[in-house]
N, C-alpha and C positions, 0 to 999 in steps of 0.2 A: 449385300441385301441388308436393307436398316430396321425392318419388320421383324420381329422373331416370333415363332409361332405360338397362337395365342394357346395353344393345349399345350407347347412344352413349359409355357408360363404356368399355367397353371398344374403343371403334374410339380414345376420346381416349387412352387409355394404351401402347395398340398403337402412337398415331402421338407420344408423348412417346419411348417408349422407344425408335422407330426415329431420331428427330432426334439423341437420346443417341448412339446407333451412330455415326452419321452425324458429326456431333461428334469422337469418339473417331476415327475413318475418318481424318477429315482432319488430325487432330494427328500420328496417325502416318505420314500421307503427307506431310505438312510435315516433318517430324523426318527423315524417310528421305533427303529431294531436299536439305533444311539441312546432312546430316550429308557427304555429294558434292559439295558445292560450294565451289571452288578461292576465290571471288569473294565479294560478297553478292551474292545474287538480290532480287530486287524483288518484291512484294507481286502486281504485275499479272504476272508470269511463275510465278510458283509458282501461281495462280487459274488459268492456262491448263493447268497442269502437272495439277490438281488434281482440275479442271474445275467449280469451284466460284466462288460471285463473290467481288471482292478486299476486300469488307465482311467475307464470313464468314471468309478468309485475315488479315487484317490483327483479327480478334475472336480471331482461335485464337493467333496465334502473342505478341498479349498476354497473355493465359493460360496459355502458357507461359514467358512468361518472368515471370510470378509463381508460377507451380508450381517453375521451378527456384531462384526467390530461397527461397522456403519449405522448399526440400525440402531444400536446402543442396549442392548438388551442384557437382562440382568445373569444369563447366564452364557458359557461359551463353550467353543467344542474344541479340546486342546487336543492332540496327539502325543501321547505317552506310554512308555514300558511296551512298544512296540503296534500299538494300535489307538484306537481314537472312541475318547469319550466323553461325557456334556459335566462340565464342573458349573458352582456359581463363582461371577464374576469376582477378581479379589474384592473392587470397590463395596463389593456391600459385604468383606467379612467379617467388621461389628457388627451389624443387624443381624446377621445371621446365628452369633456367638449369643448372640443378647436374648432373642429365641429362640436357643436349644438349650441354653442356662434355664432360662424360664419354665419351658418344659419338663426338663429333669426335678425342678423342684416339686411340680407337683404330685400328688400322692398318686402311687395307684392303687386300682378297686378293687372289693374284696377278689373279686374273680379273677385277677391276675394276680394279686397275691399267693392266692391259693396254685393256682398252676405254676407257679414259679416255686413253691415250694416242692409240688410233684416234681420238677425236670430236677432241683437242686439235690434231691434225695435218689431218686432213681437214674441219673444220668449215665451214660446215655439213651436216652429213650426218645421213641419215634412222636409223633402229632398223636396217629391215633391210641397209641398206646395211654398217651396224658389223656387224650378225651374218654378213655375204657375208665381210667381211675376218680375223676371226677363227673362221672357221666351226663356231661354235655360236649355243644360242640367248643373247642377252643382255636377254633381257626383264627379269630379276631384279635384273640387274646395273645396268643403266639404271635401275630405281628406288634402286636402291642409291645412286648418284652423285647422282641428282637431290635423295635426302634428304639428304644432305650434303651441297647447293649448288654444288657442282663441277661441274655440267653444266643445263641449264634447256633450255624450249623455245623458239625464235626463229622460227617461222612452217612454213609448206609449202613441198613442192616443187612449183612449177610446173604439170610433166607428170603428175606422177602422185600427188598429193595428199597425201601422207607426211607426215607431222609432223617437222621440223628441228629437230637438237637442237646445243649449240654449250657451250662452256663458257663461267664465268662470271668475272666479276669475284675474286669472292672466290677462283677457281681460280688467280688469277695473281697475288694476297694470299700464298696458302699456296705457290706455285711458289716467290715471292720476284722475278717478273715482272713489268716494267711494263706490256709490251705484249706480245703474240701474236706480233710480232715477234723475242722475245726469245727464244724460244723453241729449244733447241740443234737443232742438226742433226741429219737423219737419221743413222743410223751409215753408213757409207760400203757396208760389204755386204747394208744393205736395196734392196730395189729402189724407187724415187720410186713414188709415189703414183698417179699417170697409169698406170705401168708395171702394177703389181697389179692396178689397174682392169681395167687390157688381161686381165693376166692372167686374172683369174678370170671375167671374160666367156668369154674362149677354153674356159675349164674347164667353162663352164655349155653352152657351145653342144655342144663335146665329147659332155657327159654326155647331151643331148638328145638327140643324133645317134646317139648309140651307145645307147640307150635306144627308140630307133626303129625299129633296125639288130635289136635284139634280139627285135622283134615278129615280124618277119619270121619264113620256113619254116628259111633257113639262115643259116650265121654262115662266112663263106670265110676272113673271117680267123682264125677260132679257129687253125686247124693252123697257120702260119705263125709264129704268135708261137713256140709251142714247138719249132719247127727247130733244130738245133743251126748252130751254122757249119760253114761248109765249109775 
């Protein structure tokens, strides 16, 4: 019989063009978790990520890295140190050198000066521990240093699981540094390190307290502060 039946035609095309989906699904979920990753990831992490097996993970991500060699695109997805991550293409690594030179030359702002002095002094210290000491936020600021290599991540804290940040080698390149050692001295009327700590604890227990103090029906000390002297 030369007919084939028109609903197994249509459940085969239905289940072609769902695998196509499907297909397409995971190149872009590949491409997404490839484009966040600090490392390479491995074929059998990206399959768990994916939730796919690491045949159709290691099928897809050959595919594209013939879709980027064809399509000519300025960056590529190489597999190396045991898994797979997005480098840029060699062809453009003068353009590339030419701005991250440029970059580096430019100065930075007070604000990242000054936090970069907090981590250089108290290292290792956590994000928010730097934004207790110059009290704003330094989220920005701390990617700012980090792309410039001036500061990196060295591990946790202990107690309370923080990410530790410290400065780098090449920070004490550009210092003109040998060692952390070398490092000048506080100015004589900052207060040490320990001391501010104290400090700003006392300020935070303070603000608690008095924050407490303000739930309350009354406030005894309000009148007192405004007394004049006698």
């Amino acid at each position: 019989m030369s007919d084939r039946n028109p609903e197994l035609a249509a459940l085969e095309a239905a289940m072609a063009a769902t695998d196509a989906d499907r297909s397409v699904n995971v190149a872009g979920a590949l491409e997404a978790l490839l484009l966040l990753a600090a490392e390479p990831v491995t074929e059998f992490e990206l399959a768990q990520a994916v939730g796919v097996p690491e045949s159709v993970v290691a099928e897809t991500l050959t595919e594209l890295v013939a879709f980027y060699e064809e399509t000519g695109r300025g960056f590529e997805l190489r597999q190396v140190g045991g898994g797979w991550r997005y480098y840029t293409r060699e062809d453009y690594a003068d353009l590339i050198t030419r701005y991250v030179v440029e970059g580096q030359q430019s100065k930075l702002s007070q604000a990242a000066l000054e936090t970069l002095a907090v981590v250089a002094y108290t290292q290792p210290i956590s994000r928010a521990r730097v934004s207790a000491v110059r009290g704003v936020n330094v989220d920005g600021v701390m990617r700012t240093l980090m792309a410039r290599g001036l500061i990196e991540e060295v591990g946790h804290d202990p107690e309370s699981g923080a990410v530790l940040f410290a400065t780098t080698s090449y920070f004490l390149e550009r210092m003109g540094l040998k060692a952390l050692e070398d490092l000048p001295p506080l100015a004589p009327q900052l207060p040490e390190v320990e001391e501010l700590e104290a400090e700003l604890g006392q300020l935070a227990a303070a603000s608690a307290s008095s924050a407490h103090t303000n739930a309350g029906p009354a406030e005894p000390d309000s009148e007192s502060v405004q007394e004049p002297p006698q």
